[in-house]
C-alpha positions in Angstrom: 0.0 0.0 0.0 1.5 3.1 -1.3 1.5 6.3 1.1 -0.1 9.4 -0.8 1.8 12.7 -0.2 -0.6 16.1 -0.7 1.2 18.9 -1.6 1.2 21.5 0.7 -1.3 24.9 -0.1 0.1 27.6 -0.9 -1.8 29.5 2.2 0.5 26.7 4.4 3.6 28.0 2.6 2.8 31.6 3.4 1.9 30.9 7.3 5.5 29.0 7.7 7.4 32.0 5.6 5.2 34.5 8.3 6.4 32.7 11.1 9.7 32.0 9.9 9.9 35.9 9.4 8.7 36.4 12.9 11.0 34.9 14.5 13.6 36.8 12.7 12.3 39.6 14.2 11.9 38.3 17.3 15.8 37.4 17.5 16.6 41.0 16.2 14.2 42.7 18.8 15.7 40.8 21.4 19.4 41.5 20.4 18.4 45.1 20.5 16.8 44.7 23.8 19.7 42.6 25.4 22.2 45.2 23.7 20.5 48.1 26.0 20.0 45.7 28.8 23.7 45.5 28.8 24.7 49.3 28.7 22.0 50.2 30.7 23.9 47.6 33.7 26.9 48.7 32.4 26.8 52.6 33.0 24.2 54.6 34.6 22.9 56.8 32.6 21.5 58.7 34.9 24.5 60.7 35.2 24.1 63.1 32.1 21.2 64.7 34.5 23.3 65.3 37.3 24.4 69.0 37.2 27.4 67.7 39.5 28.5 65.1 36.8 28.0 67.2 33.7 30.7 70.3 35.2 33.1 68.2 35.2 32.0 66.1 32.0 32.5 69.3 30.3 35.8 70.5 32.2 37.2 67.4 30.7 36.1 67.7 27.3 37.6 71.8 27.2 40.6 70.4 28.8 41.4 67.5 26.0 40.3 70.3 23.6 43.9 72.2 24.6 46.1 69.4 26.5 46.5 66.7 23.1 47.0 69.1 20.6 50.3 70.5 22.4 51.7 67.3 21.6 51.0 67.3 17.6 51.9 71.7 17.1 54.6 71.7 19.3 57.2 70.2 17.9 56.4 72.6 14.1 56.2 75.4 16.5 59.5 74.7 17.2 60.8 74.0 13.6 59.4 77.8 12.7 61.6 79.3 15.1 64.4 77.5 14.1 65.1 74.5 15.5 66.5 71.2 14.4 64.0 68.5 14.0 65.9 66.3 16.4 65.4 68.5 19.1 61.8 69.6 18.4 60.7 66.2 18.5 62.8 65.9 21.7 60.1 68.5 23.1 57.3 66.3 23.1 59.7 63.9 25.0 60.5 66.0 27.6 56.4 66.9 28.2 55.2 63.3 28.2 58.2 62.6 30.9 56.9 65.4 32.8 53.2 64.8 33.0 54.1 61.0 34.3 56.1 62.6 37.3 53.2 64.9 37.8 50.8 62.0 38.4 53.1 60.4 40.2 53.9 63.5 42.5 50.2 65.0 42.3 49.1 61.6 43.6 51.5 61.5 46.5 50.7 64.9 47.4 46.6 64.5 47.5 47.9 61.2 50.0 49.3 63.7 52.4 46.4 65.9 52.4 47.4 69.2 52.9 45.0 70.8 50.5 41.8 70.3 49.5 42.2 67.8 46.1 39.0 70.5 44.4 41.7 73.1 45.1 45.0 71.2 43.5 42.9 70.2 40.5 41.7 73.7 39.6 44.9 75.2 40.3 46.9 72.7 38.0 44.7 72.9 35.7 45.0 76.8 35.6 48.3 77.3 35.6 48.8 73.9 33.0 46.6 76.3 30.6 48.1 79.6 31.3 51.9 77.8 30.6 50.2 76.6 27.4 49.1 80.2 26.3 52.6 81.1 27.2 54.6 78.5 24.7 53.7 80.2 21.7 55.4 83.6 22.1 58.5 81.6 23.5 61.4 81.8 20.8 64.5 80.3 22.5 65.0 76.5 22.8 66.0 76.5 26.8 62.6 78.2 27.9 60.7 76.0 25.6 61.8 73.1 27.1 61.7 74.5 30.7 58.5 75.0 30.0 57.2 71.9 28.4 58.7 70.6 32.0 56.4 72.6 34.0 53.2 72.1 31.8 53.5 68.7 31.8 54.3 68.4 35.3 50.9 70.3 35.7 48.5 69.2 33.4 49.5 65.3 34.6 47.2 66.2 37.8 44.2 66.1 35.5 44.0 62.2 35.6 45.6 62.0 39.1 42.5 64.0 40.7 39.9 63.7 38.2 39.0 60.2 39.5 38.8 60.7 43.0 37.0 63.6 42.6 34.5 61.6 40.8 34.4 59.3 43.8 34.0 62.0 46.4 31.3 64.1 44.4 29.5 60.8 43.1 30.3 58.1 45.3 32.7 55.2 44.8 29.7 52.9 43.5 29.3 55.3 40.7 32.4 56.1 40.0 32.9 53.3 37.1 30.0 55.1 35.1 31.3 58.2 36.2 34.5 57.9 34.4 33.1 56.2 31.5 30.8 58.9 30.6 33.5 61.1 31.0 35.9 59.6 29.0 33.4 60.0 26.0 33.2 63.7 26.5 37.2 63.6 26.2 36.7 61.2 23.1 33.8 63.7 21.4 36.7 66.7 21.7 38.7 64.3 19.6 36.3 64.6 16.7 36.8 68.4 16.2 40.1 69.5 17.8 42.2 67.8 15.3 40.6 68.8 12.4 40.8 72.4 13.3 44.6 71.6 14.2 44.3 70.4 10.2 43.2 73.1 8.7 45.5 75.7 10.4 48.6 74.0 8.9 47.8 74.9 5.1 46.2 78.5 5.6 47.9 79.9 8.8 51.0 77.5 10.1 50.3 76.2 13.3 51.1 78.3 15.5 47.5 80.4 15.5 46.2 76.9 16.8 48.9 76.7 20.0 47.5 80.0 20.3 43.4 79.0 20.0 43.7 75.8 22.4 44.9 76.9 25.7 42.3 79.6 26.1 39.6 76.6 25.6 42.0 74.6 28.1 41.8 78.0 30.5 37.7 78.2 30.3 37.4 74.4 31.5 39.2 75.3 34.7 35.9 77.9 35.6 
């Protein structure tokens, strides 16, 4: 006895593709939905309505809108006034050396507690800008590098202090979304700083950028 298969009709064929396409959808809505599950336990998001977080959010972003950019016009500034490439790149050396040393010595300092850490942040901060509005108009290869010392030596309190200041002001719970959120603010000053840096070079050298940066560095401090 022979078994009879009936084909299928056609309204059969177009229920299995509907749920077949349905559960597609399905799996993609719930990847979505798992994805934001996962940042929303990942960060709290909560922060970007706290006043508290966003001033210093911002601080950070104004700060990374002066500090890196020293780094890439600082060694042509030096070429325009005359000196050998050799020694220009040497300036960048001499800053990175001395903003490790200040988060070192920042960091031991803040342990000893003989100011307020709100205090030494703001006031390295200021003067780590003011030394930066300085370099420009600095012609001779001794003060330069004097004072790539200093503003290194400075501005490496920004990383030292910004964390525990996150900690005080947010509490130590928070303090991992705190400093996630904030290091995308520094990131999003990466998207525009650099290609202003960019466009000085063909129409004005850079020095006018050296210039531009530090007062931007200078307003994150108030």
């Amino acid at each position: 006895m022979s078994a009879t298969r009936t084909p299928a009709a056609p309204d059969d064929h177009k229920a299995a593709a509907g749920e077949s396409g349905g559960d597609v959808e399905r799996r993609r809505c719930g990847c979505c939905g798992g994805w934001l599950v996962g940042c929303g336990r990942l960060l709290d998001w909560r922060l970007l309505a706290n006043s508290v977080f966003l001033v210093y959010a911002f601080s950070a972003m104004l700060i990374f809108t002066g500090y890196p950019p020293l780094y890439i016009m600082l060694p042509d500034h030096a070429r325009l006034i005359g000196v050998g490439k050799a020694r220009a790149a040497f300036l960048v050396s001499i800053l990175g050396l001395a903003d490790v040393v200040g988060r070192i010595g920042f960091g031991f300092m803040a342990d000893l507690n003989l100011l307020p850490k709100r205090v030494l942040f703001v006031g390295c901060m200021a003067l780590a800008g003011s030394l930066m509005c300085v370099l420009p108009r600095v012609h001779h290869y001794a003060a330069l590098a004097v004072l790539c010392g200093v503003t290194g030596l400075f501005a490496g309190a920004f990383f030292t202090f910004l964390m525990v200041l996150l900690a005080e002001k947010l509490g130590d719970r928070r303090l991992h979304s705190a400093f996630g959120l904030t290091a995308m603010f520094m990131g999003f000053s990466f998207f525009y700083s650099a290609p202003i840096t960019g466009l000085y070079q063909p129409l004005l050298t850079h020095r006018p950028s050296l210039r531009v940066f530090p007062y931007q560095h200078n307003v994150s401090v108030y």
